[in-house]
C-alpha atoms as a printed R data frame, in Angstrom:
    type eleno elety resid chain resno      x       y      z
1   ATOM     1    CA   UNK     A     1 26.828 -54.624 16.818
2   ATOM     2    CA   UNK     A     2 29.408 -55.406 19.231
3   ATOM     3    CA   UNK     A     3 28.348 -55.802 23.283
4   ATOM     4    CA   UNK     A     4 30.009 -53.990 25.861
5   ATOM     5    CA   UNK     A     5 28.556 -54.904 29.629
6   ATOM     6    CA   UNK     A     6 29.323 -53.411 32.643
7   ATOM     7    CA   UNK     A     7 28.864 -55.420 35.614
8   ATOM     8    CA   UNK     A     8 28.593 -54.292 39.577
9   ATOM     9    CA   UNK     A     9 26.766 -55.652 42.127
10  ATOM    10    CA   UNK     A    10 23.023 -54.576 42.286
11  ATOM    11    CA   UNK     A    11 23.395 -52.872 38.989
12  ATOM    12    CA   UNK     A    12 21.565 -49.255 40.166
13  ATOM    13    CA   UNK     A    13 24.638 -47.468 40.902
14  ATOM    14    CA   UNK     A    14 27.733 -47.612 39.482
15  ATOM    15    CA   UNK     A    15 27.422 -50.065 36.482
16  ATOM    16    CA   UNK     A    16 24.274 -47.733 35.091
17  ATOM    17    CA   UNK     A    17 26.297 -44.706 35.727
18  ATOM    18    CA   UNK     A    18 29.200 -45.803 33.723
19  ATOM    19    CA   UNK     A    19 26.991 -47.718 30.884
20  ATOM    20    CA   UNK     A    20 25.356 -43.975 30.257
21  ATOM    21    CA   UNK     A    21 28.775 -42.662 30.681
22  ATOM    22    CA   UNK     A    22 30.424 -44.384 27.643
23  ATOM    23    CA   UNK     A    23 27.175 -44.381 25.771
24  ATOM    24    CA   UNK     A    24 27.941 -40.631 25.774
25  ATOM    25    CA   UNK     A    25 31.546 -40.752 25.039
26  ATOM    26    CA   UNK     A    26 31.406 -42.916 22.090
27  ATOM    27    CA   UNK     A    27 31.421 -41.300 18.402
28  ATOM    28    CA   UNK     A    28 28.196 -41.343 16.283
29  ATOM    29    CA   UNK     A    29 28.410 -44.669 14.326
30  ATOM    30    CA   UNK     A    30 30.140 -46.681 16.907
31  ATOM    31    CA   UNK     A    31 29.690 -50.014 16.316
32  ATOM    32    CA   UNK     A    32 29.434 -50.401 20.270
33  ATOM    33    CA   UNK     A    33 25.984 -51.287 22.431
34  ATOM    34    CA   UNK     A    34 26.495 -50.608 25.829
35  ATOM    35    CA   UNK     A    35 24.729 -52.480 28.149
36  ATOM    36    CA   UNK     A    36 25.107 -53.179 32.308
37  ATOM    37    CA   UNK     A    37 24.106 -55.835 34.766
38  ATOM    38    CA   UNK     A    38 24.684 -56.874 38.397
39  ATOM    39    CA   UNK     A    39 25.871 -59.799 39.998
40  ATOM    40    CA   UNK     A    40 23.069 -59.356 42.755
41  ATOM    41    CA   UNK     A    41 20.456 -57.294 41.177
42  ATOM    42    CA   UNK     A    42 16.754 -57.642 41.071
43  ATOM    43    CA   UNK     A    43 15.262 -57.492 37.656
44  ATOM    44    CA   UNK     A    44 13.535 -53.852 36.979
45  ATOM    45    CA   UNK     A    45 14.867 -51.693 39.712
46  ATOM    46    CA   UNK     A    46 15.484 -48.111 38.904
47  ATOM    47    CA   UNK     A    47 18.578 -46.222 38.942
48  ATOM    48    CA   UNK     A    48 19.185 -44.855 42.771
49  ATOM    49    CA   UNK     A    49 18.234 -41.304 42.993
50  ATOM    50    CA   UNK     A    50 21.560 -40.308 43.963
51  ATOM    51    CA   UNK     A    51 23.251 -41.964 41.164
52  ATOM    52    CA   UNK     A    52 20.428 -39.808 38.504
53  ATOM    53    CA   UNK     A    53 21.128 -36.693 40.581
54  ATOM    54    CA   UNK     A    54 25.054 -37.421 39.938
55  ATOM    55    CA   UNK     A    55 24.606 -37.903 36.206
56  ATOM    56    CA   UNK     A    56 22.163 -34.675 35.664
57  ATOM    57    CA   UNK     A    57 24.913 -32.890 37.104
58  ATOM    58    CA   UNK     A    58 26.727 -33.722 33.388
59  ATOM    59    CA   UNK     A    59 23.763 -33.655 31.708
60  ATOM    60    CA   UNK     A    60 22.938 -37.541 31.142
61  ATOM    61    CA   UNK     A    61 19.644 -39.013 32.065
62  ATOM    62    CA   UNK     A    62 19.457 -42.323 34.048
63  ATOM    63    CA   UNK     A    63 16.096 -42.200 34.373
64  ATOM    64    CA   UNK     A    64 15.173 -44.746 32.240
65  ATOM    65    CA   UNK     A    65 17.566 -47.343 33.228
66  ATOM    66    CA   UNK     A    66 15.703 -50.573 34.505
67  ATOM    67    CA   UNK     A    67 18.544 -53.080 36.213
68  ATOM    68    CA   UNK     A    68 18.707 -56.465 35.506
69  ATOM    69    CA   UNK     A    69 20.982 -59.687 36.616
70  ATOM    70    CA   UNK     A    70 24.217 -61.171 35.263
71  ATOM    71    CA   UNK     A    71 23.248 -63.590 33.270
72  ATOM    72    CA   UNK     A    72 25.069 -66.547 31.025
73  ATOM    73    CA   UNK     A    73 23.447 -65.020 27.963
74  ATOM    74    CA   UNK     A    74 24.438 -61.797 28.951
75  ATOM    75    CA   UNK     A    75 28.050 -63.027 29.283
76  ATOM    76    CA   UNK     A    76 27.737 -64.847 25.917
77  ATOM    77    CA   UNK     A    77 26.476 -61.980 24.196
78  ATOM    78    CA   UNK     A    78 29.114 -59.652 25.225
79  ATOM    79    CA   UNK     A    79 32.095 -59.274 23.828
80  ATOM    80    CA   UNK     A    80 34.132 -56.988 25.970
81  ATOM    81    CA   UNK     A    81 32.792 -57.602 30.011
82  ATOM    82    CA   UNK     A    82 33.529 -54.330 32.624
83  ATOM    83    CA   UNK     A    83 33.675 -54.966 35.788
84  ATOM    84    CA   UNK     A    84 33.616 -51.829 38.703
85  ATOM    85    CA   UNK     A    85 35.641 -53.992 41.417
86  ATOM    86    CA   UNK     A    86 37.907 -56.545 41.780
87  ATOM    87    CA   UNK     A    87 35.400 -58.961 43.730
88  ATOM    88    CA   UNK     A    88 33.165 -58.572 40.759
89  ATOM    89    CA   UNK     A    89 35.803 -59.344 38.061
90  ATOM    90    CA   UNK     A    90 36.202 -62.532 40.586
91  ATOM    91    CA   UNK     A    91 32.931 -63.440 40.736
92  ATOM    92    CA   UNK     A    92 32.389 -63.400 37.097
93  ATOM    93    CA   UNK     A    93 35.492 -65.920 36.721
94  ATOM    94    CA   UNK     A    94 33.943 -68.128 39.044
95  ATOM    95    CA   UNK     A    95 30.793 -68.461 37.584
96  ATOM    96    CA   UNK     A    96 31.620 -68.144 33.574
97  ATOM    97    CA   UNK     A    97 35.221 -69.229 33.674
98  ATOM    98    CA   UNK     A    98 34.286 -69.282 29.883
99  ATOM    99    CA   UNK     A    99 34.452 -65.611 29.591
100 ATOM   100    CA   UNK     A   100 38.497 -64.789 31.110
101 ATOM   101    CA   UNK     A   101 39.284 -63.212 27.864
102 ATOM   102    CA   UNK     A   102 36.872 -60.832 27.730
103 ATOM   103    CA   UNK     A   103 36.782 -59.474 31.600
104 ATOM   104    CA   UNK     A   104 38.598 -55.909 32.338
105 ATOM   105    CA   UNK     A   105 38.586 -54.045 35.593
106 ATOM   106    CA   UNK     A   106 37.196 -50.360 34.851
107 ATOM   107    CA   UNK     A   107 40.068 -48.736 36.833
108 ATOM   108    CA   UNK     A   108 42.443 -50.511 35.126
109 ATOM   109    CA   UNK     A   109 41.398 -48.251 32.197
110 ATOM   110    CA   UNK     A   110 41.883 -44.918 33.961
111 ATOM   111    CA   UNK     A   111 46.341 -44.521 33.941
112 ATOM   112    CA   UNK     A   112 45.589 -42.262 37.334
113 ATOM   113    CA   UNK     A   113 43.905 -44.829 39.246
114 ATOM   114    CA   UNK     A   114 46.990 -46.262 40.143
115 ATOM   115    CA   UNK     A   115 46.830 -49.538 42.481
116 ATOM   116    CA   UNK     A   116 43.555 -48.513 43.566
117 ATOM   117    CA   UNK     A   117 41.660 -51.237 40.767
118 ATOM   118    CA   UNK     A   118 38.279 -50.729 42.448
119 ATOM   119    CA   UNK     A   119 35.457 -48.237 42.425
120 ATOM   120    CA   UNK     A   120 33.520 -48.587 45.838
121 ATOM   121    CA   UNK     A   121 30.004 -48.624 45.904
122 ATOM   122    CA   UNK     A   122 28.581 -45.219 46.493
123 ATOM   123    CA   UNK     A   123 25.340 -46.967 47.974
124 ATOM   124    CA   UNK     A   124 23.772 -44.692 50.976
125 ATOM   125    CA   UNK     A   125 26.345 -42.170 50.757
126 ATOM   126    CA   UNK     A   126 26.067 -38.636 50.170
127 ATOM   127    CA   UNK     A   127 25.650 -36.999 46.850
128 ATOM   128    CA   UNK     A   128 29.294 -35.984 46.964
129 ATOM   129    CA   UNK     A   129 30.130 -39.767 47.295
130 ATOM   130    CA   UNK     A   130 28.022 -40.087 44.279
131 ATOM   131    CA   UNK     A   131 29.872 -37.210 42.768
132 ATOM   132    CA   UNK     A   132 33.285 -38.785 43.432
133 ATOM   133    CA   UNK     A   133 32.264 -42.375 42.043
134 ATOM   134    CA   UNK     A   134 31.017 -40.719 39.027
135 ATOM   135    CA   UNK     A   135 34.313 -38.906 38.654
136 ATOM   136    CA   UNK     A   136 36.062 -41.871 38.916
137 ATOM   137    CA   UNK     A   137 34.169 -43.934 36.207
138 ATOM   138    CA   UNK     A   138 34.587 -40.507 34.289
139 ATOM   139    CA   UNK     A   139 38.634 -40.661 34.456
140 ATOM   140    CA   UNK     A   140 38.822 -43.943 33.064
141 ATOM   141    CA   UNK     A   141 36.201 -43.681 29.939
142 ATOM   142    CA   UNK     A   142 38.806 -42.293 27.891
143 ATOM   143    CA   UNK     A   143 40.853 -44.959 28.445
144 ATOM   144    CA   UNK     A   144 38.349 -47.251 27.851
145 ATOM   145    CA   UNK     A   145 37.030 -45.496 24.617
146 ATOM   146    CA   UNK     A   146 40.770 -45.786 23.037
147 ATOM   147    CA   UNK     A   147 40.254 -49.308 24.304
148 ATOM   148    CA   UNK     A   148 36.911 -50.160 22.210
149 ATOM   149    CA   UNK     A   149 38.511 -48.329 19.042
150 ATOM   150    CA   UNK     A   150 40.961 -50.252 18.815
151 ATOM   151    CA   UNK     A   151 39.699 -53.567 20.194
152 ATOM   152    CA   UNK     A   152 39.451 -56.903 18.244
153 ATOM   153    CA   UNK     A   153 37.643 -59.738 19.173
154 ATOM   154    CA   UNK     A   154 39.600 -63.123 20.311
155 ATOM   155    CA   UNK     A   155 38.359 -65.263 17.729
């Protein structure tokens, strides 16, 4: 099976949200795992609260999503790397130059976003802030699933 990865930075917002996200969106059979990571996370946190309340709003559970760091396997291992900003797509350049090939800005999937590329960190906002990041991982998934369907490995 193929690796997709989504990467943000303490990998209990954003990066779980959209890894549940796609997870839902793609078609039975998919030859697609979906994972996600951050590029400052702690090993075993839980999804915020605000980010689960966000996704039972569309029926998805994040409860059982334990975070974990960015990792050179994990970079190895994938082959298609999603990063939620910018500065993350950056900072996984820097530190796996290796992997250029494979890095994508989520936004850049969404043909709506525009030249806003990044999707800010809802951390210790409201659960309409929540609501809005998840809506804006939501707009590009389509994008994205085209993407994967259609996607062939650099050899």
């Amino acid at each position: 099976m193929a690796l997709i990865l989504f990467v943000c930075t303490g990998n209990i917002c954003r990066s779980p949200m959209a890894e549940a996200m796609l997870r839902h969106q793609l078609p039975p059979g998919s030859p697609w795992r979906v994972a996600s990571a951050g590029t400052s996370a702690f090993t075993g946190d839980t999804a915020s609260h605000a980010a689960i309340a966000a996704l039972d709003d569309q029926g998805m559970d994040l409860r059982p999503h334990r975070s974990q760091t960015l990792h050179a396997q994990l970079v190895r291992d994938a082959q298609v790397i999603v990063a939620l900003t910018r500065s993350h797509r950056d900072e996984i350049l820097e530190r796996f130059p290796e992997a250029a090939q494979k890095v994508f800005l989520l936004a850049g999937f969404d043909s709506r976003a525009g030249s806003d590329k990044d999707i800010s960190d809802p951390i210790g906002g409201s659960a309409n802030t929540y609501r809005t990041c998840r809506d804006r991982i939501a707009a590009a998934m389509p994008g994205l699933v085209e993407f994967l369907a259609d996607f062939q490995p650099k050899k």
